[in-house]
Backbone as a printed PyTorch tensor [residue, N CA C, xyz], in Angstrom:
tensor([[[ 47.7930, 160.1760,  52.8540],
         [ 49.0430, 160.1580,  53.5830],
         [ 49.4330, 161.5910,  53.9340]],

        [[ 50.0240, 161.9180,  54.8860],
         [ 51.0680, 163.1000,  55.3650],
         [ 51.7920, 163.4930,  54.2900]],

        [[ 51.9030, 164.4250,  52.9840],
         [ 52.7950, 164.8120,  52.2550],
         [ 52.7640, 165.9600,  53.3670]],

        [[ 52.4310, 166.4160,  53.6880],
         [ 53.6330, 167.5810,  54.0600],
         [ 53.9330, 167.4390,  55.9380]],

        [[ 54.3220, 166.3470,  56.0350],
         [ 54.4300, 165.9880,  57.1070],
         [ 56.1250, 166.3500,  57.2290]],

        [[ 57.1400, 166.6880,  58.1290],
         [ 57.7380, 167.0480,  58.2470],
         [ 59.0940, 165.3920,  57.9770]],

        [[ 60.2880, 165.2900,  57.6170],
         [ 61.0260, 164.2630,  57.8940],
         [ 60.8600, 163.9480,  59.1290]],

        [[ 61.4500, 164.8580,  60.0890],
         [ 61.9450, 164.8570,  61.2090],
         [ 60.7260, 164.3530,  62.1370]],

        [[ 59.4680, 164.7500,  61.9420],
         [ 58.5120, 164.0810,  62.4220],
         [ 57.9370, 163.2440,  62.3360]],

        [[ 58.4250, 162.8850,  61.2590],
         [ 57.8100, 161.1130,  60.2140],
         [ 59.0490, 160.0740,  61.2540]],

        [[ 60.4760, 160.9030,  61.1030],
         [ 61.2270, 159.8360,  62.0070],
         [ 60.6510, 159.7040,  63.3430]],

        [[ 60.4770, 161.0090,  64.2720],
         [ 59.9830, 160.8390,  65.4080],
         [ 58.9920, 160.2240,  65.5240]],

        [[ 57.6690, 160.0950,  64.9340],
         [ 56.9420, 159.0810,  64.8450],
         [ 56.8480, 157.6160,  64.9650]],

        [[ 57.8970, 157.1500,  63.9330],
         [ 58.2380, 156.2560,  63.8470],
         [ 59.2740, 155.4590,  64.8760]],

        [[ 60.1380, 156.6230,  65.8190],
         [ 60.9930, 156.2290,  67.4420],
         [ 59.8870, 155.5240,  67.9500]],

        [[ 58.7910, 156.4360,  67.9610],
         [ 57.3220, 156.4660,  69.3960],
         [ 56.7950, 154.6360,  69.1600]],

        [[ 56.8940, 154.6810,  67.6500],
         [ 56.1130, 153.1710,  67.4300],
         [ 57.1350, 151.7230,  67.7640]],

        [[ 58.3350, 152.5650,  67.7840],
         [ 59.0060, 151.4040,  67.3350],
         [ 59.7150, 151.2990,  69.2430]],

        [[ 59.4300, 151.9760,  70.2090],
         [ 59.5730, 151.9800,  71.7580],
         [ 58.4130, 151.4990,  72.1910]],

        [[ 57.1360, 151.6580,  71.8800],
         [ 56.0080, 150.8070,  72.3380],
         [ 56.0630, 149.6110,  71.9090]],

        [[ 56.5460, 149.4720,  70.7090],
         [ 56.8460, 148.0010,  69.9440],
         [ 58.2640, 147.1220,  70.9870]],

        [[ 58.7480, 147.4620,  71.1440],
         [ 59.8580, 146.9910,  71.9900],
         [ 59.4010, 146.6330,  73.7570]],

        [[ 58.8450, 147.6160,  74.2220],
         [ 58.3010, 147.9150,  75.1670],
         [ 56.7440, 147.0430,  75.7520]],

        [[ 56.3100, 146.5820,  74.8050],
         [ 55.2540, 145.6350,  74.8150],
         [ 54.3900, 146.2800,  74.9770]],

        [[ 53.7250, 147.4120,  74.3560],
         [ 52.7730, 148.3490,  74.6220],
         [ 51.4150, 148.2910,  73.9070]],

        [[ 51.7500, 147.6360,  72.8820],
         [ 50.6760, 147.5920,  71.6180],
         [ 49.6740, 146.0080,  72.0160]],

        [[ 48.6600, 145.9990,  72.3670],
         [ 48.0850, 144.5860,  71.8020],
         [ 48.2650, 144.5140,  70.2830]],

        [[ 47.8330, 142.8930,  70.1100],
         [ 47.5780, 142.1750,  68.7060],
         [ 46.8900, 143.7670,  67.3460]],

        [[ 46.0570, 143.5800,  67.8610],
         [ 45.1630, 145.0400,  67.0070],
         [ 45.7950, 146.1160,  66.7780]],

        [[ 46.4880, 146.5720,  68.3080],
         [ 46.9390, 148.1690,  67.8220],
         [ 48.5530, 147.5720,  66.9750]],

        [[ 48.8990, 146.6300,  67.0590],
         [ 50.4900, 145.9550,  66.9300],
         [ 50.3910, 146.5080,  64.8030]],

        [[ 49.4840, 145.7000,  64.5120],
         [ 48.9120, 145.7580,  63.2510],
         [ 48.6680, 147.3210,  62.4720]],

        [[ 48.1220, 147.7370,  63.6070],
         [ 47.7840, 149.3800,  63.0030],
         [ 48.8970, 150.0890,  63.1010]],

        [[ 49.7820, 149.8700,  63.6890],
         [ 51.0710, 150.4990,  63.9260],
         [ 52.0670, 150.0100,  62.9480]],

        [[ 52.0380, 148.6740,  62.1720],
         [ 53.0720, 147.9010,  61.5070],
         [ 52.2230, 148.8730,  60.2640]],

        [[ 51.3650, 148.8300,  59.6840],
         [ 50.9510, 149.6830,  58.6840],
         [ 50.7960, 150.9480,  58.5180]],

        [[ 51.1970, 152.1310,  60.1340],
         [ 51.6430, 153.3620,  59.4420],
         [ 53.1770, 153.3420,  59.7520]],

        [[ 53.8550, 152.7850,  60.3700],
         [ 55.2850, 152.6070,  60.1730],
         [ 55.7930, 152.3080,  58.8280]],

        [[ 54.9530, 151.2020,  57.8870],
         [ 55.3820, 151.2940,  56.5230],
         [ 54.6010, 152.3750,  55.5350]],

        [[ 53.6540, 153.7510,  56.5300],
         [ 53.3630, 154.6320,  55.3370],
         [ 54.4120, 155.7440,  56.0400]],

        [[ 54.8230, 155.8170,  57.3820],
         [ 55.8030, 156.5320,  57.5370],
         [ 57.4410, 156.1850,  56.7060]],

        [[ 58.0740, 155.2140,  56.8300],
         [ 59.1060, 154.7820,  55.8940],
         [ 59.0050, 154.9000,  54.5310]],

        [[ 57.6530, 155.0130,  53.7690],
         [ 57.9110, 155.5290,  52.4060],
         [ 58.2830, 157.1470,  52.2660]],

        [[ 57.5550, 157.7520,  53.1120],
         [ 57.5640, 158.8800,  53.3000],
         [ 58.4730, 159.6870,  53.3140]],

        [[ 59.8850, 159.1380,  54.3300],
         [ 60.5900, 159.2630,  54.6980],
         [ 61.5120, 158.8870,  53.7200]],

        [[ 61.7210, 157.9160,  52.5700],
         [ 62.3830, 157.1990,  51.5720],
         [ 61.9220, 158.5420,  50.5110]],

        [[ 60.8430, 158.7490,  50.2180],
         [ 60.4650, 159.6050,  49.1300],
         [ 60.9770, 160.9320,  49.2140]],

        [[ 61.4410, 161.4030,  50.8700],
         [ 61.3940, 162.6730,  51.0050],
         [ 62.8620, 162.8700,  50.7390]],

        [[ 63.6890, 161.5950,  51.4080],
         [ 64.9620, 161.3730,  51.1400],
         [ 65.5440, 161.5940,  49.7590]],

        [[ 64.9210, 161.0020,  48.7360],
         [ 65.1980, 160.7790,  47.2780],
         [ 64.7420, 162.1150,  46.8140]],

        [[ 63.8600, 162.4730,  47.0640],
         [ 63.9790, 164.3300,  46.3230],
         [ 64.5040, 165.1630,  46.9520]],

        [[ 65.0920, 165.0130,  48.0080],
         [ 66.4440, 165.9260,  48.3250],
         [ 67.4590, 165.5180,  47.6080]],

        [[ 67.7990, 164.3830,  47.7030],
         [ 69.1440, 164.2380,  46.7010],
         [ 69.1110, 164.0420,  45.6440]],

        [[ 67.8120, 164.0090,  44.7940],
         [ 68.2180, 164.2270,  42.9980],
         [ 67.7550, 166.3100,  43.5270]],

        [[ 67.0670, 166.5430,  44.2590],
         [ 67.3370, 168.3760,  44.2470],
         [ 69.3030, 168.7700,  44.3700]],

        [[ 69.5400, 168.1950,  45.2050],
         [ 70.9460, 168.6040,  45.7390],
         [ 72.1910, 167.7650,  44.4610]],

        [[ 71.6850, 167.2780,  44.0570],
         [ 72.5270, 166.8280,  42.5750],
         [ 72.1670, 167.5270,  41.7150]],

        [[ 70.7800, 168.2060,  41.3560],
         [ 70.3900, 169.1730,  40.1610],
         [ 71.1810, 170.1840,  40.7340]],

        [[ 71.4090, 170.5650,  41.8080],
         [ 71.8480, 172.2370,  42.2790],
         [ 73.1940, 172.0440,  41.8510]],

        [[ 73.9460, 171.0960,  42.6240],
         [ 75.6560, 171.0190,  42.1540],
         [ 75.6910, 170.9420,  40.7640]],

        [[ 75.0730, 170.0690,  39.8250],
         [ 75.1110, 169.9430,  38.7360],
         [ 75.3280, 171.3880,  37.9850]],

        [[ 74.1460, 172.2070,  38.5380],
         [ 74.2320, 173.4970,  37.4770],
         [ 75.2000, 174.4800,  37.6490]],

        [[ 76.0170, 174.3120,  39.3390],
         [ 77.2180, 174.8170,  39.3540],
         [ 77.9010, 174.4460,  38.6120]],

        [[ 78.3110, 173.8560,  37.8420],
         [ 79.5840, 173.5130,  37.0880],
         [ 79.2530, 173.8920,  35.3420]]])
């Protein structure tokens, strides 16, 4: 997988799939290959989410 793939590009990624998906762009085959990195982009994006905010709760935390 992309660990050091950027958020912001894991989301943009995931616009591109999800406008061809709307758009009727994908056959059956590519529809599939796209539904399975959309769910390795969304972990990605979930994981990257969650260690910013236990980082940004450790930081406030040690202010006090």
């Amino acid at each position: 997988m992309d660990e050091n793939k950027k958020y912001e590009e894991a989301v943009a990624e995931l616009e591109q799939i999800v406008n061809r998906m709307e758009n009727n762009e994908l056959d059956i085959d590519s529809m599939s290959e796209q539904l399975k990195r959309a769910q390795q982009l969304i972990k990605l994006c979930k994981d990257k989410l969650t260690k910013t905010d236990e980082e940004i709760k450790k930081i406030l935390a040690d202010e006090d």
